[in-house]
C-alpha positions as CSV (number, residue, x, y, z in Angstrom):
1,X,-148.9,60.4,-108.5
2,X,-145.7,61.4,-106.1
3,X,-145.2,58.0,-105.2
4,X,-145.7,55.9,-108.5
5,X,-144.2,58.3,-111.2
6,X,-142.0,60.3,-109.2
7,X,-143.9,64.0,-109.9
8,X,-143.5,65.8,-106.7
9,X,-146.1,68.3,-106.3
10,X,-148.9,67.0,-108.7
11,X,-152.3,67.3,-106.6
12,X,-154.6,64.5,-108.3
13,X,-156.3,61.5,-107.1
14,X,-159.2,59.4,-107.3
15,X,-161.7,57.3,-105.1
16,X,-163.9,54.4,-105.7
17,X,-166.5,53.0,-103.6
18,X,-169.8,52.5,-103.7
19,X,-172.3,54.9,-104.6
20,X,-173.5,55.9,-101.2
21,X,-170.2,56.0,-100.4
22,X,-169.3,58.7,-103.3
23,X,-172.6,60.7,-102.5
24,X,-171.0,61.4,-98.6
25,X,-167.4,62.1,-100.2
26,X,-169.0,64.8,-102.6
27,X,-170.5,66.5,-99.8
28,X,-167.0,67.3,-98.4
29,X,-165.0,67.8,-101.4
30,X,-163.8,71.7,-102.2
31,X,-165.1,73.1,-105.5
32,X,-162.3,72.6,-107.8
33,X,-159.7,70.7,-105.8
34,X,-158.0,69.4,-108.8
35,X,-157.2,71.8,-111.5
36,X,-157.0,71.2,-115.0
37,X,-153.5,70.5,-115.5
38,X,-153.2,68.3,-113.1
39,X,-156.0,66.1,-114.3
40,X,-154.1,66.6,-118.1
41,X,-150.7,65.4,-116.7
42,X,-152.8,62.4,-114.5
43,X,-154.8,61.3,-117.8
44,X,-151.1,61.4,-119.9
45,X,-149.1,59.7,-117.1
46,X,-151.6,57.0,-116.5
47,X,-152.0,56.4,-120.6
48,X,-148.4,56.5,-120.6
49,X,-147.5,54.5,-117.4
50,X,-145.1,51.9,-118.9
51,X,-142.9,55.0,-120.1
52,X,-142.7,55.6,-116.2
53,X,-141.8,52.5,-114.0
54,X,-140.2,53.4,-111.1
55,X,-137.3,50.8,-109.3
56,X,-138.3,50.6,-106.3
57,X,-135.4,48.6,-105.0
58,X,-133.3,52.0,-106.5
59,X,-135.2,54.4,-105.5
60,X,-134.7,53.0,-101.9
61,X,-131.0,52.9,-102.0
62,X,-130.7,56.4,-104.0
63,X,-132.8,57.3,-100.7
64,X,-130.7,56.0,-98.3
65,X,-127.6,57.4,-100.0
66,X,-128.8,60.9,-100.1
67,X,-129.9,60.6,-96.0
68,X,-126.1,59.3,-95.9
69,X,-124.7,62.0,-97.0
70,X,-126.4,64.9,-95.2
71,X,-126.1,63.5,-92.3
72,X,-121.9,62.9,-92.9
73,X,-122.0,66.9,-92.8
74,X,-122.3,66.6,-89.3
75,X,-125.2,69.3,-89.7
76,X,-128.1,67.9,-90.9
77,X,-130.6,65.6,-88.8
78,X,-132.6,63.2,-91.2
79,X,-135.8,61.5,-90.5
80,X,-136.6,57.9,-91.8
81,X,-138.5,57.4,-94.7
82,X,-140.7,55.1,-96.4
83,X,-141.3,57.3,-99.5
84,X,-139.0,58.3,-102.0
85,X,-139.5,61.6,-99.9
86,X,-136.9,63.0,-97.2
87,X,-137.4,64.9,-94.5
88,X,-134.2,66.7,-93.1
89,X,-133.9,69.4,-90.5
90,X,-130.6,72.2,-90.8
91,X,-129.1,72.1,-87.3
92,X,-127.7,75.5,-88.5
93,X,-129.3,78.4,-90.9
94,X,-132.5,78.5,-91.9
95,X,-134.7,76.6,-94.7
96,X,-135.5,79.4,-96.4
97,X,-132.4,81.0,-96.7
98,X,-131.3,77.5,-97.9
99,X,-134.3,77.1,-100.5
100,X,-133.6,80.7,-101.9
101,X,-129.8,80.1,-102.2
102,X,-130.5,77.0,-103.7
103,X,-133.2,78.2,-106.4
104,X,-131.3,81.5,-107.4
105,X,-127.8,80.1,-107.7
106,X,-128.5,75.9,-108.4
107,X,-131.9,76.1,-110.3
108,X,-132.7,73.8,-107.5
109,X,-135.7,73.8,-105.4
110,X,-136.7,72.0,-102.0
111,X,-139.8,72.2,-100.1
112,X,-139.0,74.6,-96.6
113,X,-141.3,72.8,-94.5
114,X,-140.9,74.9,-91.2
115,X,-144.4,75.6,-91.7
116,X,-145.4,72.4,-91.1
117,X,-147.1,71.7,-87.8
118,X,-144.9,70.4,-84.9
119,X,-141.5,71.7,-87.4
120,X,-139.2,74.7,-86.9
121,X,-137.2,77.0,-89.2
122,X,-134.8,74.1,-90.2
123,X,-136.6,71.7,-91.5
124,X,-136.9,70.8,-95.5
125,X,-138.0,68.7,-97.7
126,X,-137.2,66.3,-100.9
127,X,-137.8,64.4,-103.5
128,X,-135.3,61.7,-104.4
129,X,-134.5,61.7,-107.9
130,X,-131.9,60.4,-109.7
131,X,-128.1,60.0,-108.5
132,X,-126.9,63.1,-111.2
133,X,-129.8,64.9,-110.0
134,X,-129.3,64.1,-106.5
135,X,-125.5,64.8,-106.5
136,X,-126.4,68.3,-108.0
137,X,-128.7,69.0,-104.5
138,X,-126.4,67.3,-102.3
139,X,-123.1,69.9,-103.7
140,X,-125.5,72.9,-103.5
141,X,-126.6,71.9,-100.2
142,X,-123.2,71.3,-98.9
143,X,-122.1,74.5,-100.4
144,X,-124.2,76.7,-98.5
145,X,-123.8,74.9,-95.5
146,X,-119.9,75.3,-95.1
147,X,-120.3,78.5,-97.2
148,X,-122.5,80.5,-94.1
């Protein structure tokens, strides 16, 4: 759901197959993996789809221009992406002070992925949006950075 209507966070997702197939998957599927709201927003968004085609040919370049500029702060290291995802890593300050600065005094939020296996204190997460929305993440991010 991420990747074709831009909803970050939305858990939900099917499988076909045959049934032999679906009789093995059940056995490993965890008691109410999808709640209900998430199967509400899936059935509206995929009733509803042609209210939300995504450009992928923008979504790309809003990516590539948001990587752009963290990395011109000089301290932010961004991986490359195939997703309309970004992961970036703060080569000062922590995640989570960023995230909480950023939720409190933005109404912004990013995902602090230094839990993430293999990832340290730095490291966060995004989801492109759109260029106003981006712009709004990119000033609060830069604002805490030469701020600390």
């Amino acid at each position: 759901m991420t990747k074709q209507f831009g909803v970050p966070g939305l858990r939900i997702g099917g499988v076909s197959g045959s049934a032999k197939l679906i009789r093995q998957l059940s056995l490993f599927r965890m008691p109410w993996s999808v709640n209900a709201l998430a199967i509400e927003a899936g059935k509206f968004l995929l009733q509803n789809s042609d209210l939300y085609r995504i450009d992928a040919e923008e979504l790309i370049a809003e990516r590539e221009r948001v990587a752009a500029e963290f990395t011109k702060t000089g301290l932010i290291e961004v991986w490359p992406s195939d997703s309309n995802m970004l992961l970036a890593r703060l080569r000062m300050g922590k995640a989570k002070a960023l995230k909480e600065y950023l939720a409190k005094e933005k109404g912004l939020l990013i995902r602090d992925a230094s839990n993430f296996e293999g990832l340290d204190d730095g490291c966060f997460r995004i989801a492109v949006q759109s260029p106003k929305a981006d712009d709004q993440l990119i000033g609060g991010i830069k604002e805490w950075i030469f701020s600390n």
